[in-house]
N, C-alpha and C positions, 0 to 999 in steps of 0.2 A: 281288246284286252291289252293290245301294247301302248295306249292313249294310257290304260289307268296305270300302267305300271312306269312310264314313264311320268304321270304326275306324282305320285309316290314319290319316283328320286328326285325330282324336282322341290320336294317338300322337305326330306332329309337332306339333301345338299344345304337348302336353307336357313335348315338347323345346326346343320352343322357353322355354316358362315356365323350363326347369333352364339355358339356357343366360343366359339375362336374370337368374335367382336368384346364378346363378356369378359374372355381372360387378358384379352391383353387391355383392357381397360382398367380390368384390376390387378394390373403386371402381376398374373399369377399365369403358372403352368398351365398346359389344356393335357389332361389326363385323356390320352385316346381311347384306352381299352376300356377305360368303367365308360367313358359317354360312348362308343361304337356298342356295346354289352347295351347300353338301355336304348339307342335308337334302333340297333337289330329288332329291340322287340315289339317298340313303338310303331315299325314301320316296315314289318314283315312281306309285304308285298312290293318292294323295293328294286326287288332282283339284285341287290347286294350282297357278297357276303361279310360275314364279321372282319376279314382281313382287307376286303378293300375298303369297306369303312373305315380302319383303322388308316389305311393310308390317302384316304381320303379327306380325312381330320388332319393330317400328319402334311398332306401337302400344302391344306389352308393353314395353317399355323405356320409352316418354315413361311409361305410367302408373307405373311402379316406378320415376320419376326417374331413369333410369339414361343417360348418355351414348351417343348413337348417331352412328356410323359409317354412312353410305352409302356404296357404293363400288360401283360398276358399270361392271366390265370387259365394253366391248362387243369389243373386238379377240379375232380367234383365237387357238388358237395356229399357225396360218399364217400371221398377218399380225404376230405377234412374232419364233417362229422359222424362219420361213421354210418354201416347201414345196421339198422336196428335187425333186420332177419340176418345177419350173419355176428358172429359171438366177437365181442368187442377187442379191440387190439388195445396193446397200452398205449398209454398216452404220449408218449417220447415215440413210439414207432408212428403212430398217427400225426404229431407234429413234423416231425423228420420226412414223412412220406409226404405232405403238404408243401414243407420247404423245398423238397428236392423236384415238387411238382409245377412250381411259380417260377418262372420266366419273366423276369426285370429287363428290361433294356431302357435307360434314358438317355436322351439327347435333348440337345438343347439348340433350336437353328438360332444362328444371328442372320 
């Protein structure tokens, strides 16, 4: 079991390498939390979690100088769109509860 789980991270590691290759080729930002969010789930037997993917991403980009995005949605999607069995909140408390739930940090390595 520990042969497959280390092929897994051996697989996302090398995704993560073409996704950090792809940005700085197109001198754009590598957005870590939306790509850590889709290989978590691409690659759920990883033995990774979402934070060390995120600094996992975070380390290959500062080393390839490539601009990094943090971006950590702690909100659900309950507490953005609403849960239909419980009676609807307005719309300003629901956006405000969404903002006040989003967690921004960017940096930029040179």
């Amino acid at each position: 079991m520990q042969t497959n789980v280390h092929i897994v991270k051996s697989l996302l590691l090398e995704e993560i390498e073409r996704i950090v290759a792809e940005a700085k080729q197109a001198n754009d930002p590598v957005s870590a939390g939306y790509h850590a969010g889709h290989l978590l789930r691409a690659y759920p037997q990883s033995g990774l979690s979402l934070g060390r993917i995120i600094n996992e991403i975070t380390a290959m980009a500062a080393a390839s100088k490539v601009p990094v995005e943090n971006s950590r949605p702690v909100a659900s999607f309950e507490l953005v769109h609403g849960n239909p069995a419980r009676p609807k909140a307005s719309k300003d408390r629901t956006r405000a509860a969404a903002s006040a739930a989003m967690i921004t940090i960017s940096s930029t390595a040179f």
